[in-house]
N, C-alpha and C positions, 0 to 999 in steps of 0.2 A: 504494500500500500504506500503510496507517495506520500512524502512529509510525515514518513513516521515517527510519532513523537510530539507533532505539532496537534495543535486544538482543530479537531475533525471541521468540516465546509458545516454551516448554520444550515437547517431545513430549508428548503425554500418558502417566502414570506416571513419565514420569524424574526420576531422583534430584536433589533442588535439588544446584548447587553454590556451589562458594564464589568471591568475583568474582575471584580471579587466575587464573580459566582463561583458557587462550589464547583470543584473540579475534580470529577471522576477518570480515571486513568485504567483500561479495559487492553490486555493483554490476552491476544488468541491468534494463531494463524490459522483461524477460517475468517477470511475477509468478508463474506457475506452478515457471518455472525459480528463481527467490528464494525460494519456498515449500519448494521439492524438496528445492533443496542447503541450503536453513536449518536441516529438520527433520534433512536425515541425517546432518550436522554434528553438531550440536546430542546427536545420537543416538549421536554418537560421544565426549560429553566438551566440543564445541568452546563456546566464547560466540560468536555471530553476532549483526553489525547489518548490516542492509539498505539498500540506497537505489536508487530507480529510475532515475535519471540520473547521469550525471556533477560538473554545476554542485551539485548538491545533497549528491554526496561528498566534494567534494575540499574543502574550509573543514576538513569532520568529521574526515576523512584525516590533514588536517596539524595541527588542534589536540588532535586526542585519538587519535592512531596506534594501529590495531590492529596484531595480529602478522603479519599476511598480509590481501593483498583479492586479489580474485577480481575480473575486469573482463570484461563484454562489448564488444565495439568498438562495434558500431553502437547507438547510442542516443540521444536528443532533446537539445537543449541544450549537452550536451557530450559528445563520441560519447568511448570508451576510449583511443585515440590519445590526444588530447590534453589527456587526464584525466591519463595518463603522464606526455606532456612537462613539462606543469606540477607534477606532484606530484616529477618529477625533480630539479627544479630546488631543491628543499630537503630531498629524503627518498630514503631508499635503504632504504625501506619492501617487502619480497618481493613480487613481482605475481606472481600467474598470469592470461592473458588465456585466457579462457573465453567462444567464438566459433562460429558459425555461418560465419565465411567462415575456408574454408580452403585459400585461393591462398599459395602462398609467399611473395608479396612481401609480405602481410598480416603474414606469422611473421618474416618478416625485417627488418620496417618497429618491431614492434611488440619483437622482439629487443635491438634496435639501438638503442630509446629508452629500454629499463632493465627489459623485464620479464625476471622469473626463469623462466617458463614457460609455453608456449602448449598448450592443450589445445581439438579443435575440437567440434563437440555435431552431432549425436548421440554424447554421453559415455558412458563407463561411474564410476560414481558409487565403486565399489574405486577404478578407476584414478586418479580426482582425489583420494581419499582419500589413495592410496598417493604420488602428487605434493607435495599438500600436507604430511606429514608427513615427505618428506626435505628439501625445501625449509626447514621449521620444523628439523629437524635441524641443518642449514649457519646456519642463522639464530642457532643460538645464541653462536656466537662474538661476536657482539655485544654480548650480558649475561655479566661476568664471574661466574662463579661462586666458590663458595667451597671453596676446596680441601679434597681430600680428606688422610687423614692419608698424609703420604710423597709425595703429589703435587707435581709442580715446576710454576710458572706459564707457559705458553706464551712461549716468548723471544721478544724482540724483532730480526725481520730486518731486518736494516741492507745494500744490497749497494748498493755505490758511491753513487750520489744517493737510491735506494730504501732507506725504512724503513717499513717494516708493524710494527704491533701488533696481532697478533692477537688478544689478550684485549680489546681494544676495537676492533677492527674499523676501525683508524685507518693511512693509510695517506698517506706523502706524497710527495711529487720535491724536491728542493732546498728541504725545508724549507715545501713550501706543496701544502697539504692536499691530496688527488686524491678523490674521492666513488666508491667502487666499492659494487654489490653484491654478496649474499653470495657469488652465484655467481661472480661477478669478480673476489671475493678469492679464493678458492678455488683459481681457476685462476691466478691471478697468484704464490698463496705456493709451488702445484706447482713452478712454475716459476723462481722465485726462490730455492729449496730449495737447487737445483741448477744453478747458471749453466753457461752452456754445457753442457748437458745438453739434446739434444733430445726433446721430450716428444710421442711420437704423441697422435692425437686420443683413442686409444681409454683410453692411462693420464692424459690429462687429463678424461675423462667420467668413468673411477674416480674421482679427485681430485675433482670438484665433485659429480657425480650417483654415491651411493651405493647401496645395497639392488638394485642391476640396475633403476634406474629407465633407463628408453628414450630418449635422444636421439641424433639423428643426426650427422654432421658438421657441416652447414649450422649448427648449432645452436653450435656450438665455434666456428667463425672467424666468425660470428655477434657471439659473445661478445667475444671478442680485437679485430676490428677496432672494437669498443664503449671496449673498454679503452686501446686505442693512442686512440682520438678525445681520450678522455679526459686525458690524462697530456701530450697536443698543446696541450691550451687554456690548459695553465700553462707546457710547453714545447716551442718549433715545430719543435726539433730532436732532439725523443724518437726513438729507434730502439732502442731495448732489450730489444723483444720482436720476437724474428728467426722468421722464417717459412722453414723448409726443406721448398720444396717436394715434397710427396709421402711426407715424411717426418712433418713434426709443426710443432716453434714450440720456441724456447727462448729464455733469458733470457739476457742480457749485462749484465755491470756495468762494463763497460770504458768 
């Protein structure tokens, strides 16, 4: 596709905008499916930039971060897997992987390494609409904003070695940083709210997925044994997010 990388051609008739719209970044070499979801983005308000591989997004990804990308797995050069791994390793940038394989170990593989969402194709183009926009929702915790008049700033949870700042989406253990995304904060300040407080899966999918967006279980301790990995590589002896079986997951600060 020409000008890959650049913000996809406007629908014909839409309205110009102006360049702070959110900017979705959709990696797939099926040009038709980059064309599809460009135009009805695009049609929705969104800025899109394109790219047909992997190796050719990820430089783009981490020096000029859109708000959300969109990943195929299977692709030339550098298949979506390990577009992930690497983009993981400095950015907690929202993915959703957008796929033609949809075995579970693919959703659990691709879960597990940081995306925020798996969606498999043949798609319905609402539904990744409606994906992408709760995702951008949770996502804004990340950009403080400016408070309203009488509004209080989101406090800082402090519970034993854990301190989250939610207005910057900063998060650490004993003082040294932990990298979650959005959806992993999410579920971690559900649960840090309320220590010792058992959280079923179904009010931890309220807590991170809003609007009755769809995910299953798999999806939820998916996320959790992601976050426990996490919070392991700074400390071997983390155990503070307790799993009661058949029950749900709750937090300890003891």
């Amino acid at each position: 596709m020409e000008n890959q990388g650049e913000q996809a051609t406007a629908p014909q008739g839409a309205t110009p905008q102006a360049d702070d719209r959110t900017t979705i970044a959709l990696v797939d070499d099926d040009r038709n499916i980059l064309t599809t979801v460009s135009i009805a983005l695009q049609a929705e308000g969104f800025a899109t930039r394109v790219y047909s591989d992997g190796e050719a997004a990820l430089t783009a990804l981490l020096d000029n971060p859109p708000d959300l990308a969109i990943f195929d797995i299977k692709m030339p050069k550098m298949d979506g897997m390990e577009l992930l791994r690497r983009l993981r390793e400095n950015s907690a940038l929202p993915v959703i992987f957008l796929t033609s394989k949809d075995d579970e170990q693919d959703e659990e593989a691709g879960l597990q390494m940081g995306a925020d969402d798996y969606i498999a194709k043949p798609f319905s183009l609402r539904l990744l609409l409606a994906r992408i926009r709760a995702i951008l929702r949770r996502s804004d915790a990340r950009r403080p904003l400016p408070l309203e008049v009488g509004e209080k700033a989101a406090e800082i949870i402090e519970r034993g070695r854990l301190r989250m700042d939610p207005a910057r989406h900063h998060v650490t253990w004993d003082g040294k940083p932990v990298s979650l995304t959005v959806t992993e904060f999410l579920l971690l300040e559900a649960l840090a709210l309320h220590p010792g407080v058992i959280k079923s899966r179904n009010q931890l999918m309220d807590a991170a997925y809003p609007d009755d967006t769809y995910v299953d279980d798999r999806t939820v301790d998916s996320h959790i044994k992601r976050m426990r990995r996490k919070f392991r590589s700074v400390d071997n002896d983390f155990s503070s997010i307790e799993t009661l079986y058949g029950a749900g997951y709750s937090f300890s600060d003891g």
